[in-house]
C-alpha positions in Angstrom: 0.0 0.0 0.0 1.4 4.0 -0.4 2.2 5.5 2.6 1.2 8.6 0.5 -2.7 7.3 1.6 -2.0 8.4 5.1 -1.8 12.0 4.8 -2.2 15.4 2.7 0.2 17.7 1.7 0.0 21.2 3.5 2.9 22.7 1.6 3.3 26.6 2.2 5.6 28.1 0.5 7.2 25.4 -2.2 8.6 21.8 -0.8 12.1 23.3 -0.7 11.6 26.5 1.2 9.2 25.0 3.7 12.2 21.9 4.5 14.4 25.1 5.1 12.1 26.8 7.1 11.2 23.7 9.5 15.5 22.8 9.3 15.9 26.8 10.5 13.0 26.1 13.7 14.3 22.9 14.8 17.7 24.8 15.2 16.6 27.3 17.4 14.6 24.9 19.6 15.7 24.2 22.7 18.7 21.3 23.1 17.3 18.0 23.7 13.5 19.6 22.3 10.9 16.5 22.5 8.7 15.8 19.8 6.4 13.3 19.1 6.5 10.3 16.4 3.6 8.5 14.4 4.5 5.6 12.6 1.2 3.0 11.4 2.4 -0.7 11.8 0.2 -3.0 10.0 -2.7 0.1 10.7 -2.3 0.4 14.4 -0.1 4.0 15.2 2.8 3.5 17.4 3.9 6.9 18.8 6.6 7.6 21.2 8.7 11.0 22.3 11.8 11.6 20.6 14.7 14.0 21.1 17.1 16.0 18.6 20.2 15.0 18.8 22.0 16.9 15.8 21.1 18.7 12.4 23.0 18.8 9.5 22.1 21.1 6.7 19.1 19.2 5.6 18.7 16.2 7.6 18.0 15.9 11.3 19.3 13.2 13.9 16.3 11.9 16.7 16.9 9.8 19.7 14.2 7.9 20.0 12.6 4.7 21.7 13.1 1.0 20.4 9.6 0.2 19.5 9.4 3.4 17.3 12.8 2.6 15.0 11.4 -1.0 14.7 8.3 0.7 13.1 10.6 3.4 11.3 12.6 0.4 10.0 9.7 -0.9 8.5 8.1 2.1 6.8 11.2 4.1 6.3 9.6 7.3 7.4 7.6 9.1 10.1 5.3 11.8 10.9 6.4 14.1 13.7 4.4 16.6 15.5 5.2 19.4 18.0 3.8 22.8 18.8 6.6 24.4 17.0 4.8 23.4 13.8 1.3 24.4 13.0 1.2 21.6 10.8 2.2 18.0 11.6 5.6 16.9 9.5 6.1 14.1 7.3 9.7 12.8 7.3 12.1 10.1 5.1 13.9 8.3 7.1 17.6 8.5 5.9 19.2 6.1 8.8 17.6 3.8 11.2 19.5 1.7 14.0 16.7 -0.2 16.5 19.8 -0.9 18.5 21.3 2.3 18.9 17.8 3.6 19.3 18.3 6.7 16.5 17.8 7.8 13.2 18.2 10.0 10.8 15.3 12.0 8.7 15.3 13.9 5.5 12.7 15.5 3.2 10.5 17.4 6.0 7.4 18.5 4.7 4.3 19.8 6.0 1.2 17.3 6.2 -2.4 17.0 7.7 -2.1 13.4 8.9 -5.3 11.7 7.2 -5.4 8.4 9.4 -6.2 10.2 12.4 -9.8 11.5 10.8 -10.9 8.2 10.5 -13.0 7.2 13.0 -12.2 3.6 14.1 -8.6 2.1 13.7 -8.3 -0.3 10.6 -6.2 -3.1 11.2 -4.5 -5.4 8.9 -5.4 -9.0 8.9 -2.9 -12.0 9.3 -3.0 -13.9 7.1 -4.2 -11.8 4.9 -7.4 -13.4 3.8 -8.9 -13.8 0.1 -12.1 -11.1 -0.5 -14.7 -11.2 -3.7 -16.4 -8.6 -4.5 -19.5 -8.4 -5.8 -20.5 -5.8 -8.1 -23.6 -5.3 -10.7 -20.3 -5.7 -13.7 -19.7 -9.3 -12.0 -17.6 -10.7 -9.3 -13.7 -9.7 -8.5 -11.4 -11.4 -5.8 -8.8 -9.9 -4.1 -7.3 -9.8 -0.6 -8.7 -8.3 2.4 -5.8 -5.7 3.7 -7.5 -4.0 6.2 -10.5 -3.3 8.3 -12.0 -1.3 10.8 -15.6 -1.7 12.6 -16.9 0.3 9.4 -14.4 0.4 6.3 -12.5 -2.0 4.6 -9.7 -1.9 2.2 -9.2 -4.7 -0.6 -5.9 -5.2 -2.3 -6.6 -5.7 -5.9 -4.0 -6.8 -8.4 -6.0 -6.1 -12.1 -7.5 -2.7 -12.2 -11.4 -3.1 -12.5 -13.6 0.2 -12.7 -16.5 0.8 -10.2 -17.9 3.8 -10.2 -17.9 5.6 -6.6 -20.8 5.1 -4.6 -21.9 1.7 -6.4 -23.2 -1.0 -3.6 -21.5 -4.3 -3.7 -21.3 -7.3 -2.0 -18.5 -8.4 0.0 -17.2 -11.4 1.5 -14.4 -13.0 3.4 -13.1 -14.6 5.6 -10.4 -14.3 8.6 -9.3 -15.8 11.7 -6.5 -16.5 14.0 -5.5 -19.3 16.0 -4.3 -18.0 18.9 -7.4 -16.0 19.6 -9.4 -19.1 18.0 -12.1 -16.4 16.5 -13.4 -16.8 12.9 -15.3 -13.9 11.3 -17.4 -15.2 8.0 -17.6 -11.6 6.4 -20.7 -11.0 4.3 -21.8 -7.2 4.1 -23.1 -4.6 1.9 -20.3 -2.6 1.0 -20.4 1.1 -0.6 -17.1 1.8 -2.9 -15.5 4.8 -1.4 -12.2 5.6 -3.5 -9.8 3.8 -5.4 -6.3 4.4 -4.8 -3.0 3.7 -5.9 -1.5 4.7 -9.5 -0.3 0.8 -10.2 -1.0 -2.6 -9.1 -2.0 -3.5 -6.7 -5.0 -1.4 -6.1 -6.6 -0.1 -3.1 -10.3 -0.6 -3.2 -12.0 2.0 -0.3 -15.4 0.4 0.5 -17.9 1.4 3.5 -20.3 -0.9 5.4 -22.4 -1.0 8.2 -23.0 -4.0 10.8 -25.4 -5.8 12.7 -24.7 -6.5 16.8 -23.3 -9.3 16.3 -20.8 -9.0 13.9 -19.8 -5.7 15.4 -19.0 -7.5 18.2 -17.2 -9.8 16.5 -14.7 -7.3 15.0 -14.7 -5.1 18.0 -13.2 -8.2 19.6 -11.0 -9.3 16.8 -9.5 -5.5 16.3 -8.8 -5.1 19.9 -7.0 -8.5 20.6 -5.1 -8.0 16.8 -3.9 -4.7 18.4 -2.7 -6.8 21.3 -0.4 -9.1 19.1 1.1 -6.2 17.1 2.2 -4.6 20.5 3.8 -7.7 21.4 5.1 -8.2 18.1 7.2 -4.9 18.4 7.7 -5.1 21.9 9.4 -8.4 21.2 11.6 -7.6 18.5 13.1 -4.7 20.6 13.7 -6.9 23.9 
């Protein structure tokens, strides 16, 4: 999936002046100024204080927690908020050591962060289950990549056009063993966007759901969010 799906630009000036500008505040903060990371790992947001250490030119040096380089190994970037910004930042990372606890960011830019408007957290499945679509052109399979108590996304690898809005009907089919829950997914689904500019392809679709299954993914969400915690925490230990 693009990580580009997770925020907007808020670009001020032009990309280049605005770097400089955020470069030129972090340099008069305060030594040792906190600031807060975002990373999404496999949809939950892992955020953790982080400290400057040094700037260079364009590229800024963090001291940071364990659990937040394991998720800025993984995505290669972060977003970064503070009150010296009126916008929240959007950073490359450059350098990442979990071990060392640091890393290194480039290509600051301002961004509204788009995830956090959402209003439930969309988790990704594991493994990631099979979905089929069905739609008034005919039926389309791909694989579930997330979902939240409301939304799901569907990995697609062959662009098929749906026009926005159209109902379909979804189904799938997910579980895990260690929390021995199945969910046998079979909703009304409203397309909301289709994203991505290659293969695969991120179908945006909206549902709504009875008590029961609500349940079921209020339970399934929460305890996946358990094992991704556990996951990271692990890997830093």
């Amino acid at each position: 999936m693009n990580i580009a799906d997770l925020y907007s630009t808020r670009i001020q000036k032009s990309f280049d002046e605005d770097q400089a500008d955020i470069i030129a505040i972090l340099k008069s903060a305060h030594p040792k100024t906190t600031l807060r990371l975002i990373n999404y790992f496999k949809g939950m947001p892992v955020s953790y204080s982080a400290t400057i250490n040094t700037i260079d030119r364009n590229s800024v040096d963090l001291d940071l927690q364990g659990e937040q380089a394991f998720t800025i190994e993984h995505s290669r970037s972060a977003f970064i908020r503070s009150p010296l910004f009126k916008y929240d930042l959007f950073a490359t990372a450059q350098y990442v050591n979990i071990k060392r606890r640091a890393a290194t960011f480039t290509k600051l830019s301002y961004v509204e962060i788009l995830a956090e408007q959402r209003n439930f957290i969309r988790i990704n499945p594991e493994p990631t289950p099979v979905a089929i679509i069905e739609t008034p052109q005919g039926t389309i399979e791909g694989h579930l990549y997330d979902i939240s108590l409301t939304g799901l996304n569907i990995s697609i690898d062959n662009y098929c056009q749906i026009e926005r809005g159209t109902e379909t009907k979804i189904k799938s089919t997910f579980r895990n063993i260690e929390q021995d829950l199945t969910i046998n997914l079979d909703v009304i689904a409203k397309l909301v966007a289709i994203k991505d500019q290659s293969s695969p392809y991120s179908y945006i679709f909206t549902f709504s759901s009875d008590k029961e299954l609500e349940r079921q993914l209020s339970q399934y969400v929460f305890k996946r969010q358990i094992e991704i915690i556990r996951e990271i925490k692990d890997a830093v230990s």
